[in-house]
KOLTITI-69907 format. One record per residue: residue in three letters; z, x, y of N, C-alpha, C, CB in turn. Coordinates in pm, whole numbers, plus 50000, padded with zeros to 5 digits. Glycine has a CB too. Layout:
N
alaZXYZXYZXYZXY
...
This chain:
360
unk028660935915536029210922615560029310914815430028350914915661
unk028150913915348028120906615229029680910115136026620911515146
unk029720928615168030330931415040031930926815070030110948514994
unk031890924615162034010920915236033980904315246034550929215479
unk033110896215213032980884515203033030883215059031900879615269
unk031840887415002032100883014868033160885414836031400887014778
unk034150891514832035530896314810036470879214750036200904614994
unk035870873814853036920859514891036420851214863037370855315021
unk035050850614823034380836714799033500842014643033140830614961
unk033280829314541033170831614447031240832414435034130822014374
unk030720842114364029340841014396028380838314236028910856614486
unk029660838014152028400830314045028000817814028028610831313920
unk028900806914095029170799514058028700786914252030690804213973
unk028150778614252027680774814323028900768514420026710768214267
unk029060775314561030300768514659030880755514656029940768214785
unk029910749314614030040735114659030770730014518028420726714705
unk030950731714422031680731114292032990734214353031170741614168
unk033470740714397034800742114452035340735914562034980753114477
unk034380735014707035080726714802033900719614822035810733114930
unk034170704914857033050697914957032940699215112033190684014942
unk034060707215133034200709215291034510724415275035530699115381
unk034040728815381034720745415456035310743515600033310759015484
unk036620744615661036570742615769036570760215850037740731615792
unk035930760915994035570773916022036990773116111033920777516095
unk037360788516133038660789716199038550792916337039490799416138
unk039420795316442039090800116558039260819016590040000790916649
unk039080823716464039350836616450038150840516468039990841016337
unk037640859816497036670866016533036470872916436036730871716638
unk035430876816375034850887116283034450897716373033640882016194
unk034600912316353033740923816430033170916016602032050928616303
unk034330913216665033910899116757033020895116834034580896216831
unk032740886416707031730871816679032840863216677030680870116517
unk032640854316743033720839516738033170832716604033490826216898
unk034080827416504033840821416364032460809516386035490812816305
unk033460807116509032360792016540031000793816568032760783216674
unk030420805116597029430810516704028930817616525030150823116886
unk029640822916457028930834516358027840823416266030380844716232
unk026750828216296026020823016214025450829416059025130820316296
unk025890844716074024920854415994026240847715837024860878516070
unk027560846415900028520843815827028030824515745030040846015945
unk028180814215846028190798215822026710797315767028490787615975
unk025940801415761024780801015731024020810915631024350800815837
unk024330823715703023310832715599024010837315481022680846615669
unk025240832515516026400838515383026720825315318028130847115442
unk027370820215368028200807415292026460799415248029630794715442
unk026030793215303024880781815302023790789715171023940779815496
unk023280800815265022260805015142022690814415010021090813115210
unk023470820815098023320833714972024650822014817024560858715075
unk025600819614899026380812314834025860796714790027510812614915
unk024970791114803023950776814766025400768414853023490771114527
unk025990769614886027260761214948026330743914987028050772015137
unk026570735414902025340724014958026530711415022024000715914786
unk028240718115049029010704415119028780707915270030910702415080
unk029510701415352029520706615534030440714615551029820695615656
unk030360717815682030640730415773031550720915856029200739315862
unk032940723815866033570715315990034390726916083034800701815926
unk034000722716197034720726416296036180728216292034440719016377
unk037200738716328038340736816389038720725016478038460746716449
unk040130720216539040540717116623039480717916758041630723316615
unk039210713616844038580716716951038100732116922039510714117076
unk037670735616832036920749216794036180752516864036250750516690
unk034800738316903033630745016990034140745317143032120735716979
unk034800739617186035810746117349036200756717355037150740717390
unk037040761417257037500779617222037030784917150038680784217177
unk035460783917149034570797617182034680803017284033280797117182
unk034910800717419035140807317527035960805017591034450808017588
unk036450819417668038010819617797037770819317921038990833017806
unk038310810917960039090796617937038140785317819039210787918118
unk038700780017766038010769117640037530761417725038970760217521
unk036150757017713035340749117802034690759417895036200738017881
unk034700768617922033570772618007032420770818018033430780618011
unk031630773517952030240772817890030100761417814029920784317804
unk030520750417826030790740017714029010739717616031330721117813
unk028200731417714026960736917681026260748117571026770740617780
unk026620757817659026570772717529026820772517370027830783717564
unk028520765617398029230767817270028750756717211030810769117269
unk028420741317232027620733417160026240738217076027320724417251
unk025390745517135024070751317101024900759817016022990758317222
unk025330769917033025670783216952026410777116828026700795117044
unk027560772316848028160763816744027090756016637029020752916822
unk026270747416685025190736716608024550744916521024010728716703
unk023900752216576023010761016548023040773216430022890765616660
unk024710775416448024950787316385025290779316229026280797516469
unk025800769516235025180764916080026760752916071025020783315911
unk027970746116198028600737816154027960722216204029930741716189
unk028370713616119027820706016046028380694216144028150707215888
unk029740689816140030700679916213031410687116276031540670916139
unk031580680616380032180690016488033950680216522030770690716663
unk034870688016564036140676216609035960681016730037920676216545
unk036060670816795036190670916891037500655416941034690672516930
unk038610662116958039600653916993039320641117150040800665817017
unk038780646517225038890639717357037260637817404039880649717474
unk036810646417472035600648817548034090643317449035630666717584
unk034470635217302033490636117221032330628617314033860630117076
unk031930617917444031050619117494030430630817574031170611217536
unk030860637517606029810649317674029470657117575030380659317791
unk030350659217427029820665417317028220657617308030910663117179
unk028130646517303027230634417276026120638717345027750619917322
unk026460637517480025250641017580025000652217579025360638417710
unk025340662717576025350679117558023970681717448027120685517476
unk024460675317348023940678117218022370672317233024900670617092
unk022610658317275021770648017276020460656517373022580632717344
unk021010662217466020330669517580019370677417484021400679617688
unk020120693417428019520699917333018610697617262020050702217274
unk018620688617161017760682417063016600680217131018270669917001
unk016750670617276015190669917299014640679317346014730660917373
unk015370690517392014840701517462014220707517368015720710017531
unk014660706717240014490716217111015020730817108013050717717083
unk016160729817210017320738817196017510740517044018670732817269
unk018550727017007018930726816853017250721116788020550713216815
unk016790723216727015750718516587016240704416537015900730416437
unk015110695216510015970684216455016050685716311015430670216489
unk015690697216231015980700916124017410703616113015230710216095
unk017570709616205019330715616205020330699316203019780727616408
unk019710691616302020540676816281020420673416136019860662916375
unk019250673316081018570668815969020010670315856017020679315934
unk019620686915845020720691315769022030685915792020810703915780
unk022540686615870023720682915933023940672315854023700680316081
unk023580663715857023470645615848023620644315701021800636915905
unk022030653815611022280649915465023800658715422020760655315357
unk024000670015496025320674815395026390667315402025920688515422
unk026750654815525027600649215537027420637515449027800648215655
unk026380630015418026140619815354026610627015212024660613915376
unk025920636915173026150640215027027680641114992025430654114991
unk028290644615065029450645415047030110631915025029900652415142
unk029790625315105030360610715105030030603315021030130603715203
unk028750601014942028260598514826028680600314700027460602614826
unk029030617914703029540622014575031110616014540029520638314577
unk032030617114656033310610014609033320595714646034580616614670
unk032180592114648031870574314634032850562914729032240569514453
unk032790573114887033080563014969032110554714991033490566815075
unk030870549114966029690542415002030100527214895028060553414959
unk030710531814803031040519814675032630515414723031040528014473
unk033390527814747034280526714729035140533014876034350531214600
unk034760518614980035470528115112036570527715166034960527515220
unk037880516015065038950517015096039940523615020039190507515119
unk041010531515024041900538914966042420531014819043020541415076
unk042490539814697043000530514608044750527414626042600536614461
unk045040516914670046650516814668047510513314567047100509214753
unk046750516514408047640510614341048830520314274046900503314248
unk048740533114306049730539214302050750546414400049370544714242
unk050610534814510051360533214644052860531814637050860521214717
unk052990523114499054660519514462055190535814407054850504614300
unk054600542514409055410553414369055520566914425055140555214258
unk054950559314588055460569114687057230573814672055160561414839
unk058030584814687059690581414724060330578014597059940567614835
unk059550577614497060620578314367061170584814324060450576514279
unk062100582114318063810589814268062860600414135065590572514163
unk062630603914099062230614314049061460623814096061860611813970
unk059730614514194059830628514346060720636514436059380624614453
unk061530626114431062490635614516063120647614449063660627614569
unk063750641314339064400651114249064060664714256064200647814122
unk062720661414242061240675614193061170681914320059210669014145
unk061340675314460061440678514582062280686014614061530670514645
unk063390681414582064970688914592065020704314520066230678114497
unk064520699514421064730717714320064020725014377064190720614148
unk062680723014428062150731414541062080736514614061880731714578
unk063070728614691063660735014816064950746014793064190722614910
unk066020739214659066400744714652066630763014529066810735414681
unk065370759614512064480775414449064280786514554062720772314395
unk064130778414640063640782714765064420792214801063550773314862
unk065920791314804066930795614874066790810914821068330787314850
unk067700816514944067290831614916068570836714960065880838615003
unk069230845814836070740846014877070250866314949072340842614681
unk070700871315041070940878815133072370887815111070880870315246
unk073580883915115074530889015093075580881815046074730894515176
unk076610885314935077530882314893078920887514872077150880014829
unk079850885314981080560895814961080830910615059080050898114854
unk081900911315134081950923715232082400939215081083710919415397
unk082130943315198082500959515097083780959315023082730974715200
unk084210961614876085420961714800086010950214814086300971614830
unk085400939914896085890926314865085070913214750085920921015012
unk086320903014712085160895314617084630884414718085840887014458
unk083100880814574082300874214649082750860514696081180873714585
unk081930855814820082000842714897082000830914781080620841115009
unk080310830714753079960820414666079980823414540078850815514688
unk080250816214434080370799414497081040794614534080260790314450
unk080920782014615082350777414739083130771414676082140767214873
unk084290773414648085380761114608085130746814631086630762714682
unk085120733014588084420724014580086120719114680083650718314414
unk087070724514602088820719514618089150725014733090010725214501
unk089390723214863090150732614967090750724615027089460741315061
unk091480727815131092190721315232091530717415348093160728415269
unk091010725215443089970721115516089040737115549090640712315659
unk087960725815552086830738215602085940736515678086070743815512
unk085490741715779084660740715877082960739115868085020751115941
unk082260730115945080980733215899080080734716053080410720415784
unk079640744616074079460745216218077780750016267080650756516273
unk077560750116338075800756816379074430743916419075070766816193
unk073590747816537072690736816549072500730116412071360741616607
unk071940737116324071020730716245071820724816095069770742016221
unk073180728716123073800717015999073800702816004075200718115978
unk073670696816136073360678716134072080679316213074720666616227
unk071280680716200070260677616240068440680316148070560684016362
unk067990669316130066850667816019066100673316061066280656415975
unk065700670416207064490674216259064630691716297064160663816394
unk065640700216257065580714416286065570718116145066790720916380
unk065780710216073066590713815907064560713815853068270693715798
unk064090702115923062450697115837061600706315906061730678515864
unk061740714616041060890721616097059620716016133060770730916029
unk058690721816123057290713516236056540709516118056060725516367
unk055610700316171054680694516090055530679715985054030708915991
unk056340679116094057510664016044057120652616124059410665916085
unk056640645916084055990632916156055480636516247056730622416200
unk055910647316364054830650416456054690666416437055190645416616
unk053900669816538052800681716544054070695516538051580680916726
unk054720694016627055630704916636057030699016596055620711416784
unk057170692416524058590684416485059580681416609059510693916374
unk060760674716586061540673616674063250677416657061240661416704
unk063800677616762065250675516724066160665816716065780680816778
unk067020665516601067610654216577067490643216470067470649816668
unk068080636716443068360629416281067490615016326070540625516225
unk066680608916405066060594916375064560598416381066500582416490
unk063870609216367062330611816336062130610416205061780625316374
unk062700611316059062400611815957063570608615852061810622715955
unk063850602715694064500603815624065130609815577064310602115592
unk066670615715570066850623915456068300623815461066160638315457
unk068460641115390069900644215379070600653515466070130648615262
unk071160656715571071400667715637071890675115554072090666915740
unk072450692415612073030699215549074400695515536072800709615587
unk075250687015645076440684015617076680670315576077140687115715
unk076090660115595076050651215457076030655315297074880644215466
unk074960664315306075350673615163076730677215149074610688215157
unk077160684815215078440694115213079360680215189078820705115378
unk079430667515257080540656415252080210653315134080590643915355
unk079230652315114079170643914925079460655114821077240636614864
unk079890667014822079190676114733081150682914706077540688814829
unk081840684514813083300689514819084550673914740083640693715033
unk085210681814720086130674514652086600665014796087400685014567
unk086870651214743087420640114828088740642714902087630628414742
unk089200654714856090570656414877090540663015025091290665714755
unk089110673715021088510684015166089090678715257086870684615216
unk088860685315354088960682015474087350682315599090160691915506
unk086590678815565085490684615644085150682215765084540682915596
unk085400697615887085590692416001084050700916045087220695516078
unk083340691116198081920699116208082200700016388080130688016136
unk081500712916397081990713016558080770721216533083710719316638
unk079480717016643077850725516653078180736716716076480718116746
unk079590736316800079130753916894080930755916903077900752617132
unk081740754116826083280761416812083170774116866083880763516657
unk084090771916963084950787917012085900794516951085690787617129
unk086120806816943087210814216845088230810716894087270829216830
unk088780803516998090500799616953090270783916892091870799217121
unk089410775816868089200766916787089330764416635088340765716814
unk088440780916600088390783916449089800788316396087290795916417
unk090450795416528092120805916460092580794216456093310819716566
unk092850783916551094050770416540093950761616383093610756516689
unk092660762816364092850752116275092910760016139091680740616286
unk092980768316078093380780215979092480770115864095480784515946
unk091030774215860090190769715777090090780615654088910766815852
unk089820771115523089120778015422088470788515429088430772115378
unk087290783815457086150792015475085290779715588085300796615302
unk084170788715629083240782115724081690781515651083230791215874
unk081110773315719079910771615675079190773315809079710758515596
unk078170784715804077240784115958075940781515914077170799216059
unk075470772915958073740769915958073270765216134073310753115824
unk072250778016112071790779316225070270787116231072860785716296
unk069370789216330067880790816265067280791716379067210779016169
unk065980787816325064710785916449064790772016489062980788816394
unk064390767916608064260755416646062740751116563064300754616821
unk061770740516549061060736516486059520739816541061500724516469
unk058480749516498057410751016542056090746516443057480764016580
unk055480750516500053580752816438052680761316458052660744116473
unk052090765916400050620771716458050930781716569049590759116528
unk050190784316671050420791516794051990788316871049150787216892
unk052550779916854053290772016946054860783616884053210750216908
unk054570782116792055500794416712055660808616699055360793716609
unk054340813116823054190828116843055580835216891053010830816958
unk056040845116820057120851816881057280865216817058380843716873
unk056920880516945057020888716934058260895716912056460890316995
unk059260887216926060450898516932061520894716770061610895317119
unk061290879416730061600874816591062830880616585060620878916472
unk064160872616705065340876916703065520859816672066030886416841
unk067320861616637067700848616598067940843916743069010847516489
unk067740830316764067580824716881069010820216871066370814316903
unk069410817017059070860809417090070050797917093071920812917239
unk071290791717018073140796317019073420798616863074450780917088
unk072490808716798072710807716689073480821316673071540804416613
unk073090829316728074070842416775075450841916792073740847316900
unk076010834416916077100828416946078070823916837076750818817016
unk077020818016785078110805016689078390815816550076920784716619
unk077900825516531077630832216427079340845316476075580838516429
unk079280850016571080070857216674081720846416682078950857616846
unk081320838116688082660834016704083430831916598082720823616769
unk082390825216464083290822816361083110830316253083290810616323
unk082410837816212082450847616143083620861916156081190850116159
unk083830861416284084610871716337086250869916308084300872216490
unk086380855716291087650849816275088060848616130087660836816340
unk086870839016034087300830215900086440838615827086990812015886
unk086770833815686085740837315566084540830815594086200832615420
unk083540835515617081890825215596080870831615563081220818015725
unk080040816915540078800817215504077750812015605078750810715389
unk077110819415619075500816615721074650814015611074710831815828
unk074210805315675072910796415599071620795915743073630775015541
unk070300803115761069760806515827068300797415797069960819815824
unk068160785615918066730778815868065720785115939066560762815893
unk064720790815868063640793515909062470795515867063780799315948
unk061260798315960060020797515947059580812415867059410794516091
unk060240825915861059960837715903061060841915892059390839516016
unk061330862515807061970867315839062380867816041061550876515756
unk063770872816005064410872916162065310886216152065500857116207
unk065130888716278066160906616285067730902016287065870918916479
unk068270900216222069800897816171070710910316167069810892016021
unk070410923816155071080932616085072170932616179070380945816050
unk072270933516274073550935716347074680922516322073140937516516
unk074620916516276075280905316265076140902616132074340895716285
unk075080909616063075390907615905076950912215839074220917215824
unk077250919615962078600932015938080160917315897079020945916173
unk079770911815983081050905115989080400889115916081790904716179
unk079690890515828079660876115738080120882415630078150867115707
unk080500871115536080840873915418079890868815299082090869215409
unk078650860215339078040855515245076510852715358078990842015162
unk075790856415300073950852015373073340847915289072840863215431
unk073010835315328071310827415287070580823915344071090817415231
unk068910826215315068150822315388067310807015334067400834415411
unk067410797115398066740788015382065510782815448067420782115383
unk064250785115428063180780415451063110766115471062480784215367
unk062960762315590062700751815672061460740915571062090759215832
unk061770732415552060560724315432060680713715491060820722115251
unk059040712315589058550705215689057130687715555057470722915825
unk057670683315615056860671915544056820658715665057770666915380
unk055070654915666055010644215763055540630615753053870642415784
unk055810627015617056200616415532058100614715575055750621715346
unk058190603715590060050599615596060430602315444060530579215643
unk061760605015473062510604115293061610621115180061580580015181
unk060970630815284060710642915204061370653215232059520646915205
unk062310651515331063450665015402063960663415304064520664915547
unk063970679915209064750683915112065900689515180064110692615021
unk067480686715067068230696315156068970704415030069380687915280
unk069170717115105068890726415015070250731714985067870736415061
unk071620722515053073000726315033073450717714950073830726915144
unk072790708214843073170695414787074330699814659071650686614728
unk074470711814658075540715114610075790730814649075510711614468
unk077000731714638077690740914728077770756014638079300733914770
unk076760759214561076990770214525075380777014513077920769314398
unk075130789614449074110793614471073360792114353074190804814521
unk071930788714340071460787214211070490801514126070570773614232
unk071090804014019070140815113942068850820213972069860811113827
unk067920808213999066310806214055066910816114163065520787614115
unk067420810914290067680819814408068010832514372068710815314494
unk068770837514337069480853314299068650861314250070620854214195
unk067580858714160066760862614084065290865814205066680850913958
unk065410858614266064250860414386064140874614482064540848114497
unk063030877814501063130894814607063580889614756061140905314635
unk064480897214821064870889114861064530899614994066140882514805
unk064190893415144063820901715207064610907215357062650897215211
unk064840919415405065950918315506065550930915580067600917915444
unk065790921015729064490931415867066140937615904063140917916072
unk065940953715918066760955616020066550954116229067010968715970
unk065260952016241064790950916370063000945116367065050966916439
unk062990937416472061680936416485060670943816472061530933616562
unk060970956916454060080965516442060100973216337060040971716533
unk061440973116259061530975816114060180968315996063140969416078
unk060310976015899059250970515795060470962215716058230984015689
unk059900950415643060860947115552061280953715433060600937315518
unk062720955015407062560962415301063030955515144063330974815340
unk062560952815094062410943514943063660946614849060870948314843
unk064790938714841065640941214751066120932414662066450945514798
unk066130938714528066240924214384067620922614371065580928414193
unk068050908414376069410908314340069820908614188069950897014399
């Protein structure tokens, strides 16, 4: 046990020099629930490692120690306390945590040494970064939340980010970069006007939302309107049918389309196909015009069957921020950047394929 731990945690050098907090996960070791492992929160981290900040709980951690979460509530309080975390979260139920605990202690279930501890590692902590002197936030570098130069630094990020996929059908020339000058061109797919699919989860709320009034920014086709010559034509239709795309004899197309916006568990998905109507929209106009798919997501996605009839693929990573005015957008100009091309770039033929790594 020692020797697959020490691996990850540093042992010359005293824990607590590096973090003042550890938070424990809801994952199992050789299964031991994290929350429950004591030989780990205690006989590893605490002693062998001198670790002298606290031990915090997961999310409702001490509930899911057991299935269903809450069974044993009781149990997992003692086992949890005991096994060496320090502060516990407890989102809702924190009175029966109260009484639970409160119960224990006098029973001498938990030791009031174990509170003891508990108490000074939390104080020490709080001491050392001098909330006791100092317990309100310093705001004097509040004015420089959103300055035009964060963003800037924001923007190149996102758009480093980008990951070009394909350029170009067989013996034909390449898509990008897009002509800035055209006549008209199409810009089509859920996630070209919309922030809250473009910012993904962890955007003002827990699992983000859909749609442009949760947060600040730039969509992908606001980009595209500021970024094409004035002369364009820029027309946006979220789900165009193929006699839509033949009538109007476009340039080229622009498809952005993706995952809808997740988190954490809420984002579990075994099969990691591109979700409708991103299929569809991909099928109708690709099949017709010259285009480009622009793909937001969390995670490679099984694309290969699709790929036949684009003429240009990018993948854009979804860049989730809780803050208004941090949705980077990553089409702010219409061609592909060096940073991107230069990147390994990665492409599933099936969910069950391995990825296979190719340098552009």
């Amino acid at each position: 046990m020692d020797s697959s731990a020490s691996t990850c945690l540093p042992t010359t050098t005293p824990s607590s020099r590096v973090s003042p907090s550890v938070m424990v996960s809801y994952s199992s070791w050789n299964r031991v629930k994290m929350h429950a492992n004591r030989a780990l929160i205690s006989g590893f981290l605490k002693n062998k490692l001198r670790f002298r900040g606290f031990v915090i709980s997961d999310w409702q951690g001490i509930d899911r120690m057991t299935t269903p979460p809450g069974a044993n509530y009781t149990h997992s309080v003692l086992t949890g306390v005991n096994a060496g975390i320090d502060m516990i979260v407890i989102p809702y139920n924190y009175t029966t945590f109260i009484d639970n605990l409160t119960d224990l202690v006098s029973k001498n279930y938990v030791p009031m040494s174990r509170i003891d501890d508990a108490v000074r590692r939390i104080l020490r902590v709080k001491f050392v970064v001098g909330l006791f002197e100092n317990p309100m936030a310093d705001l004097s570098y509040a004015d420089q939340l959103g300055k035009k130069e964060h963003r800037e630094l924001a923007r190149e990020a996102v758009r480093k980010s980008l990951v070009l996929l394909k350029n170009g059908k067989s013996n034909g020339k390449p898509l990008l970069p897009l002509a800035k000058k055209a006549a008209k061109i199409l810009v089509a797919g859920s996630h070209a006007d919309n922030l809250g699919y473009q910012c993904g989860g962890w955007t003002i709320t827990w699992q983000g939302e859909s749609g442009n009034n949760n947060t600040v920014g730039t969509t992908i086709l606001d980009a595209i309107r500021f970024t094409v010559d004035p002369s364009t034509d820029v027309v946006y239709s979220e789900r165009p049918d193929t006699g839509f795309v033949r009538e109007n004899e476009f340039s080229y197309t622009i498809v952005v389309v993706g995952e809808t916006p997740y988190t954490e568990t809420a984002g579990d998905n075994l099969n990691l196909t591109l979700p409708d109507p991103g299929v569809n929209t991909i099928r109708n106009v690709c099949g017709t015009v010259r285009c480009v798919v622009v793909i937001v997501s969390g995670r490679p996605l099984a694309i290969e069957s699709y790929i036949p009839s684009m003429d240009a693929l990018v993948s854009g990573l979804a860049s989730p921020d809780r803050r208004p005015g941090r949705c980077g957008c990553a089409l702010r100009r219409l061609r592909i950047h060096r940073e991107a091309v230069q990147n390994m770039v990665q492409v599933c033929g099936s969910a069950a394929d391995e990825c296979r790594g190719q340098t552009l």
